[in-house]
C-alpha positions as CSV (number, residue, x, y, z in Angstrom):
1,X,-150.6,-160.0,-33.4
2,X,-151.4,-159.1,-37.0
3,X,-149.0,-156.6,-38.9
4,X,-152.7,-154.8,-39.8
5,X,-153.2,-154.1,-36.0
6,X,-153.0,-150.7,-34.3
7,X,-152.4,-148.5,-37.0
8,X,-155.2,-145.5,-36.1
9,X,-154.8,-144.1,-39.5
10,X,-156.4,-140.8,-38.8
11,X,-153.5,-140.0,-35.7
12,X,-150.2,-138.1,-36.5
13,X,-147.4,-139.3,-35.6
14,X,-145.4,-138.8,-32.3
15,X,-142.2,-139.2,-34.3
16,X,-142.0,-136.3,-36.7
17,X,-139.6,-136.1,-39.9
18,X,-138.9,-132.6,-39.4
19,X,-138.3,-133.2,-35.2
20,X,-135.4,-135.6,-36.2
21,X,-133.9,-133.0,-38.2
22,X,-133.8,-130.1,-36.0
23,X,-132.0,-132.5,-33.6
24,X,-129.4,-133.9,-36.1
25,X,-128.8,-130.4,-37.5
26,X,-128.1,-129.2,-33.9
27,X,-125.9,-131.9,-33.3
28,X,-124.2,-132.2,-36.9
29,X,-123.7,-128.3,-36.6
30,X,-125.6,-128.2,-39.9
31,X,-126.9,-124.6,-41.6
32,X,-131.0,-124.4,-41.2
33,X,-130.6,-124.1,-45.4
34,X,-133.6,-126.1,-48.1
35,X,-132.0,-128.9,-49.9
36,X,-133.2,-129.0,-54.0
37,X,-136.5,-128.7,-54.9
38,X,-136.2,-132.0,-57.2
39,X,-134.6,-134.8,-55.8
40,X,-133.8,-138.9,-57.2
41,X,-133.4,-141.2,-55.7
42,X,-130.3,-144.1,-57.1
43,X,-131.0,-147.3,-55.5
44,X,-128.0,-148.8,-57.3
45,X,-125.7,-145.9,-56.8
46,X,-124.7,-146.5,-60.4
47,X,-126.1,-143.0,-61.5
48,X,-124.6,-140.9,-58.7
49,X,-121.1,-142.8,-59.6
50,X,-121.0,-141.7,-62.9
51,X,-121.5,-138.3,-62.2
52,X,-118.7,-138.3,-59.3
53,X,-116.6,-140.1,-61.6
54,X,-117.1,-137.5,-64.2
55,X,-117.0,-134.4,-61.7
56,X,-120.6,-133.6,-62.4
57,X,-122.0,-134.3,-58.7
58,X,-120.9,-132.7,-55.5
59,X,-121.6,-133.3,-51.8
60,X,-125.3,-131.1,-50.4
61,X,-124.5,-129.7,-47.1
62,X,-128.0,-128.8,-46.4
63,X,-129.1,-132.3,-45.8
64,X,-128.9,-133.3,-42.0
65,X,-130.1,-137.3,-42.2
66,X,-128.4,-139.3,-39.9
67,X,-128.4,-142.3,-42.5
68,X,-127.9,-141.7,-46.2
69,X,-126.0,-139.0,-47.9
70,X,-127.3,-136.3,-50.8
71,X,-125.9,-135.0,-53.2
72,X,-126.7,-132.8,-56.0
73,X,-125.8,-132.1,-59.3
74,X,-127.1,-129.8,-62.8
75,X,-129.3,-131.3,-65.4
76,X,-130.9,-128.8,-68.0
77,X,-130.3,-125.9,-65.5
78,X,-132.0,-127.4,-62.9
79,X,-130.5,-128.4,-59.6
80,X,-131.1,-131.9,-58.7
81,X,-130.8,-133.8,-55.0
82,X,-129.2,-137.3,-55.6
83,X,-129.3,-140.2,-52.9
84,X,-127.9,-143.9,-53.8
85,X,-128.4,-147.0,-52.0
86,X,-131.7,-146.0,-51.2
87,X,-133.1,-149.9,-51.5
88,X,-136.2,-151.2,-50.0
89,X,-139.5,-149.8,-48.9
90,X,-139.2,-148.8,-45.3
91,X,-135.8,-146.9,-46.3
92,X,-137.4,-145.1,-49.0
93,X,-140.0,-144.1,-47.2
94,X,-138.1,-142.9,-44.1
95,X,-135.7,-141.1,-46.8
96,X,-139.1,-139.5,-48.4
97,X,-140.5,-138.3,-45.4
98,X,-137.1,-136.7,-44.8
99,X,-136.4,-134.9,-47.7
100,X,-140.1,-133.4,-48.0
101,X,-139.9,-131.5,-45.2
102,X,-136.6,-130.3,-46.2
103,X,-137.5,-128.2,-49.4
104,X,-138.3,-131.2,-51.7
105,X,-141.7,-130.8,-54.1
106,X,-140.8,-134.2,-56.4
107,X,-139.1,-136.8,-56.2
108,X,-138.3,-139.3,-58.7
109,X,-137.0,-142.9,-58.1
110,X,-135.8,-145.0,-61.1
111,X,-135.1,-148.8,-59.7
112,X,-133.7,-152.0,-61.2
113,X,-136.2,-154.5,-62.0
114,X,-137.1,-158.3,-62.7
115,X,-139.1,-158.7,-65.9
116,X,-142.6,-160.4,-65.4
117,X,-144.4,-159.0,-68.5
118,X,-142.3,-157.0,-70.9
119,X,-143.7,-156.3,-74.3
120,X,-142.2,-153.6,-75.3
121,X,-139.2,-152.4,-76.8
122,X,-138.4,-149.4,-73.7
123,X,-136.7,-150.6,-70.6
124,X,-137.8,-147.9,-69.0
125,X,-141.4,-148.4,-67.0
126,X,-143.6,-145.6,-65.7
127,X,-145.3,-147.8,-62.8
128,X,-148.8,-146.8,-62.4
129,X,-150.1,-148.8,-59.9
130,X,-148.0,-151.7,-57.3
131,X,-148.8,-154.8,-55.4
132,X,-148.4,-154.0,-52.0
133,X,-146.7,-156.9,-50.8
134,X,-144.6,-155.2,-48.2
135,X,-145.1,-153.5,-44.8
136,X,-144.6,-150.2,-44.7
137,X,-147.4,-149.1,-47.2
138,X,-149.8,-150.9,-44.5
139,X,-148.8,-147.9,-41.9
140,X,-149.8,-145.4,-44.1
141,X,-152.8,-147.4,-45.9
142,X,-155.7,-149.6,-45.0
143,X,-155.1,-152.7,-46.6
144,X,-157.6,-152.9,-49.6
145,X,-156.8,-149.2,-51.0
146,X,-154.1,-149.4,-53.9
147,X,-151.0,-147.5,-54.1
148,X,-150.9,-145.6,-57.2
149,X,-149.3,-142.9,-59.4
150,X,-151.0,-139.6,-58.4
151,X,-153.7,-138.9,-61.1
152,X,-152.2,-135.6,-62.1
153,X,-149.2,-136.7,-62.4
154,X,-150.6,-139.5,-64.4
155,X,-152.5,-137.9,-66.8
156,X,-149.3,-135.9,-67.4
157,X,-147.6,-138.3,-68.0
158,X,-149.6,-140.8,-69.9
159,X,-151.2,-138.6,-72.2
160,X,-148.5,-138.9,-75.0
161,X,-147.7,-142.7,-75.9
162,X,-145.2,-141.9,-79.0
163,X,-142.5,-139.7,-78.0
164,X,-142.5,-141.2,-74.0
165,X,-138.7,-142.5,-73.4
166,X,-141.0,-145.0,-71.3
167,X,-144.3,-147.5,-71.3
168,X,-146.5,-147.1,-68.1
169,X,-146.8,-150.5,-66.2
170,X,-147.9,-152.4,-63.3
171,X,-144.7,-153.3,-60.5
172,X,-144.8,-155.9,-57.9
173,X,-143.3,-154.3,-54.7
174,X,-141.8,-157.0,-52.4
175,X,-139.6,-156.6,-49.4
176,X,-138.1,-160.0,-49.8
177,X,-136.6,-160.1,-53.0
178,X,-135.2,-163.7,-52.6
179,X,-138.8,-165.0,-52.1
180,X,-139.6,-164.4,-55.7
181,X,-141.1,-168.2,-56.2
182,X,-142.2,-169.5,-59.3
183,X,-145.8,-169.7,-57.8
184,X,-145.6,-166.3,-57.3
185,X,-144.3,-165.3,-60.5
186,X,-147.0,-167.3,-62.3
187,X,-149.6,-165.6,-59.8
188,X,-148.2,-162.0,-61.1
189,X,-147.7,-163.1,-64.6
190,X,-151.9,-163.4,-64.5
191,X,-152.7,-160.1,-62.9
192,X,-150.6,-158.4,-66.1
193,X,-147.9,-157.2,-63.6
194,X,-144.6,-155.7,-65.6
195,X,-142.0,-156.3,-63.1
196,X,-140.9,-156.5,-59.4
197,X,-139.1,-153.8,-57.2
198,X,-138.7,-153.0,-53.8
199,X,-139.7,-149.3,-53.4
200,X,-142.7,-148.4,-55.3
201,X,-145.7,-149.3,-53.0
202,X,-144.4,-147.8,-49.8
203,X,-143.8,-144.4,-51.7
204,X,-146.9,-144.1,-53.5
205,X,-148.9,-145.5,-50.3
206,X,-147.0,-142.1,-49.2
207,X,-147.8,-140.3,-51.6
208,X,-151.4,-140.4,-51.8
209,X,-151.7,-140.4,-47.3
210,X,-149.4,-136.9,-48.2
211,X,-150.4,-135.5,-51.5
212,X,-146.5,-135.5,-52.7
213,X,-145.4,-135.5,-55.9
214,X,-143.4,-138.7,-56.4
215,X,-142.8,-140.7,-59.4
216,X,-141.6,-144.4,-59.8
217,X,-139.4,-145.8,-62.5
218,X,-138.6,-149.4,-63.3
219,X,-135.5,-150.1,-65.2
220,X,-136.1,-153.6,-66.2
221,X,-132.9,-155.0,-66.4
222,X,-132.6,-158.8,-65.7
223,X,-134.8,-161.8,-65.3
224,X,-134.6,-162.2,-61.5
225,X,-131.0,-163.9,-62.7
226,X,-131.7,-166.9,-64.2
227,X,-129.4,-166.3,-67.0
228,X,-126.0,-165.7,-67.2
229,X,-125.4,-162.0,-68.6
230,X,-127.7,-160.7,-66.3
231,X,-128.6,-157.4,-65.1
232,X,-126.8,-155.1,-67.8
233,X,-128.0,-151.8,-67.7
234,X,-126.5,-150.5,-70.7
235,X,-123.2,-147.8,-71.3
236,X,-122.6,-146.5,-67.8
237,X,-124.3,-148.8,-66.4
238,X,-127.9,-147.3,-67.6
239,X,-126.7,-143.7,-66.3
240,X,-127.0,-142.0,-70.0
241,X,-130.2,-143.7,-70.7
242,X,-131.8,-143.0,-67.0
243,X,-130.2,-138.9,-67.6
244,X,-132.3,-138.4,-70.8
245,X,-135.4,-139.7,-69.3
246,X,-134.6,-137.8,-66.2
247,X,-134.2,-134.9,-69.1
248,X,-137.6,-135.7,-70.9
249,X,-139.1,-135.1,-67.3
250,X,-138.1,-132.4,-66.2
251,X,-138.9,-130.4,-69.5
252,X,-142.6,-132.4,-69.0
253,X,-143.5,-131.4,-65.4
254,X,-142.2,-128.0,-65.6
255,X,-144.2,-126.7,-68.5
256,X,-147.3,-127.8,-66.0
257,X,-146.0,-126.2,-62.5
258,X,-144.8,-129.5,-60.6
259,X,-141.9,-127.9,-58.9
């Protein structure tokens, strides 16, 4: 059987996010209570370290998942929802789902990535587009339709090219990260792709099935580690740098209503 095969894209689901929740709030003993209205999420962790380390982050009681842990923490007044470890499509996703019907309106991902085109001097990319080249998108998406950056949030975001802390891009979203072959490298190298991740396809396949505001970052960090030296982020492991874009933002989508 193909992995396109009975996926009735115009049927709801039987499993609902917001069914698990009511159960695992009744059995946690958990406070029917909204979780932030802005929420990241830190595949590395290396973020939400830093501000536990620093006393900056505390524990958000509101949020009932059975599998990952939120947190939240202030930036520029604003209350934001912090979740590490979240690596890998199908987790993101079943995270996403989660936290949207529990009082999210945006949520931002920024994600180490492999370089595959990098011509600029920002390690930050805005990706505007991803290969789908995982499976979770395909339950949300026909194959054939791409998975992109929502066009408001685009033009939002993509307008201004001079004072951006990041360059917009094209990702590579594979759920096998050790099956990054030079043949496929070369293949993606063609196409003009920026980088590979795991995350960004299934989310914005998500995002446009669900009309939510989500945003994906790549933090290009290493060359799939071919060198030795690899994968260095910067002071605090990136966290400074990835906190004034996070900053930049917020200041950004608030002047135009996003949450």
């Amino acid at each position: 059987m193909s992995i396109l095969e009975n996926k009735y894209y115009g049927e709801e689901s039987v499993f609902k996010p917001e069914n698990l929740l009511r159960e695992a709030k009744r059995q946690k003993v958990k406070e029917d209570c909204n979780i932030p209205a802005i929420c990241l999420l830190d595949p590395d962790g290396d973020l939400l370290d830093y501000l536990v380390k620093n006393n900056k982050a505390s524990k958000n009681e509101c949020w009932a998942c059975y599998h990952s842990a939120l947190y939240h923490f202030t930036l520029d007044g604003y209350t934001v929802g912090i979740l590490p470890c979240i690596v890998g499509s199908s987790y993101a996703v079943l995270v996403a789902e989660q936290l949207f019907v529990s009082g999210c309106r945006l949520l931002l991902s920024v994600t180490s990535a492999g370089i595959i085109n990098h011509q600029s001097e920002k390690r930050f990319a805005l990706i505007t587009t991803a290969v789908r080249d995982e499976g979770t998108s395909y339950h949300y998406l026909p194959a054939g339709i791409q998975a992109v950056l929502n066009e408001k949030l685009l033009r939002l975001l993509s307008g201004e090219k001079t004072d951006t802390p990041f360059f917009t891009g094209a990702s590579w979203t594979t759920d096998a990260p050790y099956r990054e072959t030079p043949s496929a490298i070369a293949a993606m190298k063609t196409k003009n792709i920026t980088c590979v991740e795991m995350e960004a396809s299934a989310l914005y396949a998500l995002s446009v099935v669900k009309n939510y505001n989500i945003i994906c970052f790549a933090h290009l960090t290493n060359s799939m580690a071919q060198i030795e030296g690899d994968f260095e982020k910067g002071e605090e492991f990136g966290s400074l740098d990835t906190l004034d874009l996070f900053s930049w933002l917020l200041k950004k989508l608030q002047s135009a209503n996003i949450f």
